[in-house]
N, C-alpha and C positions, 0 to 999 in steps of 0.2 A: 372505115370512117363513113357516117351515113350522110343524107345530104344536110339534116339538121345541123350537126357538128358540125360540116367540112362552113356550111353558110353561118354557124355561130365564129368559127376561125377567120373569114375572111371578113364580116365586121369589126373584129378586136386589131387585124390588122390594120384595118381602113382607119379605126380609130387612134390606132398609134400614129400612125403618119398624120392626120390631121392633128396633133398632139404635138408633132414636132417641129412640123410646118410651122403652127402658131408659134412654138417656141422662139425658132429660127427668125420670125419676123420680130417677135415683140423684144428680142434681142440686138435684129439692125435697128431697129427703130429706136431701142434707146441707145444706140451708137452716135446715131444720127443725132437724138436729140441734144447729147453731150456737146458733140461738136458743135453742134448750130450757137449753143449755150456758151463755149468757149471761143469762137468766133465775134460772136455780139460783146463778152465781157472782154475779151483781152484785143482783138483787132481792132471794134468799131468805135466801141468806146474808148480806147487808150492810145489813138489816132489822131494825129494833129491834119486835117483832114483838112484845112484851109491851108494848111502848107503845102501841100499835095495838088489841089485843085486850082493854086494860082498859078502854078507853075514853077516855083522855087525848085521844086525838085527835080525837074529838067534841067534848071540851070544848075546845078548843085551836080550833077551825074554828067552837064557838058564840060565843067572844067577840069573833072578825070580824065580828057581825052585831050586835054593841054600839055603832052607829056614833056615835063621837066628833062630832054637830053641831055643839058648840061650838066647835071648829075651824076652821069656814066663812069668820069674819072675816080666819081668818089665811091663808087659800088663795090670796085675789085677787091679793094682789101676786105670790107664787112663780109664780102660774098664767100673769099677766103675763109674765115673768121667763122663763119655760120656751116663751110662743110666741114672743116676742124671741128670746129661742135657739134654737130651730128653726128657725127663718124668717130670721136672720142664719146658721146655720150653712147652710141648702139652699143660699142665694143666693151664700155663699163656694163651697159645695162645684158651684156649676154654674158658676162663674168657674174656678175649677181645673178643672174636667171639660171644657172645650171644646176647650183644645188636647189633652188625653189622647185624645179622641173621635176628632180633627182627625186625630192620630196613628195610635189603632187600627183606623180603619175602611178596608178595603181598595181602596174604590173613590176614596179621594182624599185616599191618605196622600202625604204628600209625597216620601218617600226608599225607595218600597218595602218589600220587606219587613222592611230593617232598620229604619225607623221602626214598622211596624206591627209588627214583636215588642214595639218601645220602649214602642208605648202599651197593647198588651197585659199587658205586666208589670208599667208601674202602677196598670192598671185590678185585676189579682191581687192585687199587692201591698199595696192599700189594704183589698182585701175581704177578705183572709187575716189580718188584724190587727183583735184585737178594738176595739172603740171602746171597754171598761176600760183596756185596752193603753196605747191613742192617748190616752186622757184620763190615765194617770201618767204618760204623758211629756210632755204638756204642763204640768202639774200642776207637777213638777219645775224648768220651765221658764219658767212667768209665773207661776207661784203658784196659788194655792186662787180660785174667782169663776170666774163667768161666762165668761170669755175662753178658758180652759182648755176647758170643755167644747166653746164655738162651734168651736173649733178642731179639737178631737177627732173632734165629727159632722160638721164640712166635711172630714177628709179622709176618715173612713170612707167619705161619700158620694160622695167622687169614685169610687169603684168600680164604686159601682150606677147614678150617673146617666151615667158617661163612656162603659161598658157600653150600656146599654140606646141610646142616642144615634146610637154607633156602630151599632149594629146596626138601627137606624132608619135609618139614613143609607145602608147598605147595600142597603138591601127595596126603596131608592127608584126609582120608572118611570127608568129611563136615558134617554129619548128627549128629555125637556126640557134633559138634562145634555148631549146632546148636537148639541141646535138651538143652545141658547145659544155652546157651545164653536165651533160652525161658523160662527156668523156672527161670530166674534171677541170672543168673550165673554174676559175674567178669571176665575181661577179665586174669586174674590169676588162676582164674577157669578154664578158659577154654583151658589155656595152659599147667596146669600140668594134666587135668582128661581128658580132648579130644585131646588135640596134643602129649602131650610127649610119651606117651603110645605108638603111633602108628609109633614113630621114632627112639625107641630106637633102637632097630634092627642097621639102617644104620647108630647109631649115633655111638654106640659100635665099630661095623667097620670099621667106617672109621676116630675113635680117634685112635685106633691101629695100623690102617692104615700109621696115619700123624706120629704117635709115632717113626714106624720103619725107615719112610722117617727122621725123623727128628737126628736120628742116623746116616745115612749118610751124612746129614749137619753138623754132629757137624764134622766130618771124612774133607771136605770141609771146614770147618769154621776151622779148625787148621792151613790154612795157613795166617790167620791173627790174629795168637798168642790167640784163642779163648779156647784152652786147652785140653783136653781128649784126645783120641786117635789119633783124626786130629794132635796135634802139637808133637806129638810120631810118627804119619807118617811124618812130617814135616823135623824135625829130623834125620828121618833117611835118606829123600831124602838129603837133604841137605851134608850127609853125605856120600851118592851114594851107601848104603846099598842095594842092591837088595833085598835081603834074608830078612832084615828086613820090607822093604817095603810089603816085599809078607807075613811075620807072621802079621804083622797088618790090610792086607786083610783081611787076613785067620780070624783075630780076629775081625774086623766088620759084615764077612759072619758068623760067631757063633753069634753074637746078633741079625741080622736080620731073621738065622733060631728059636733062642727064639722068636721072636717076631711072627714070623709064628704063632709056636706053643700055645701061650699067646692068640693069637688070634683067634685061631681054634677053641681053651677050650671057650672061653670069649661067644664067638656067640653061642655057644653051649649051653652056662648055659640061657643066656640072651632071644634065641630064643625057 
């Protein structure tokens, strides 16, 4: 290469980079300009900014920290009530998620790719719908209680445990999937002595996982009369309780730090 080339090469390179460079700016720059545009349209104009700067809203955030303790008697049962439905909705929503799982996961769907769209679309189709959604329409259809919500967060849940399952089940070493299958294995064979083994791990943690999100649904799900602690925070908005409003935080933030803990031990024993 002579030095005309070798200095026609190193301007085409020069010029690409400066090429990209521009790209890369004129690219944050309308990032930036987005935001700035969606700032000014939805923050500063859709801001009650006299409420703000009188100071209502100081006093409005002091009388969450009035905590209603006389309250406490009335916790234990909703509190009850809401890990009951958590923990009956995960265990519905991990019965429904098996065969979704069974479906979506590519290395042992049964009908190819047209089953694995099948289980992909209901794994979207449950996560694309809110659990408010899923809870009027069961709501609609058994009525106000308990059952309405369990129902709501087991199918939300099928989304995120049938997802994450699948994609466990995918990661998984081939080579045990494929000793078992060569010596004449079943494909039931090879799902409980070569896959399950190698999932529990992530399966454990992120049943626990869904368990404690699913406590916060039920917390959400009590504004359409779904019951537990949600319709005791209900309640007492309705009633413009601050103080109680904030003891029923206080009593969701204690189940989801059990839940931590449930969860710590759980992978500990399991890992």
């Amino acid at each position: 290469m002579n030095a005309a080339t070798l200095e026609l090469r190193v301007a085409e390179i020069a010029a690409t980079r400066r090429r990209s460079h521009t790209a890369r700016f004129a690219t944050c720059a309308l990032i930036l300009l987005v935001v700035a545009w969606s700032i000014e349209a939805i923050v500063i104009k859709d801001t009650d900014w006299s409420r703000i700067l009188t100071g209502s809203l100081l006093t409005t955030l002091s009388r969450f920290l009035e905590i209603d303790f006389s309250l406490i008697p009335d916790l234990f049962e909703p509190a009850l009530e809401t890990i009951l439905m958590a923990t009956m909705a995960t265990l519905a929503g991990l019965v429904l998620s098996i065969p979704v799982a069974w479906l979506g996961a590519s290395n042992i769907t049964p009908f190819g790719k047209t089953s694995y769209a099948v289980g992909r679309f209901l794994m979207t189709m449950s996560r694309s719908v809110h659990e408010i959604v899923w809870g009027l329409i069961f709501v609609s259809a058994v009525g106000l209680g308990a059952l309405a919500g369990i129902l709501a967060m087991a199918v939300r849940s099928v989304g995120f445990i049938s997802k994450t399952i699948a994609e466990a089940i995918e990661d998984v070493d081939p080579k045990p999937m494929e000793a078992i299958r060569a010596a004449g294995g079943t494909r039931f064979q090879i799902l409980m002595f070569a896959i399950l083994p190698q999932i529990v791990p992530v399966f454990v943690g992120n049943m626990i996982f869904e368990w404690d999100i699913n406590i916060r649904r039920s917390t959400i799900l009590g504004l359409v009369g779904a019951g537990g602690l949600g319709l005791l925070l209900f309640r007492q908005m309705a009633m413009s309780n601050y103080g109680g409003i904030a003891m029923v935080i206080l009593a969701v933030l204690a189940l989801i730090i059990f839940g931590e803990v449930l969860s710590y031990f759980a992978r500990k024993a399991v890992i």
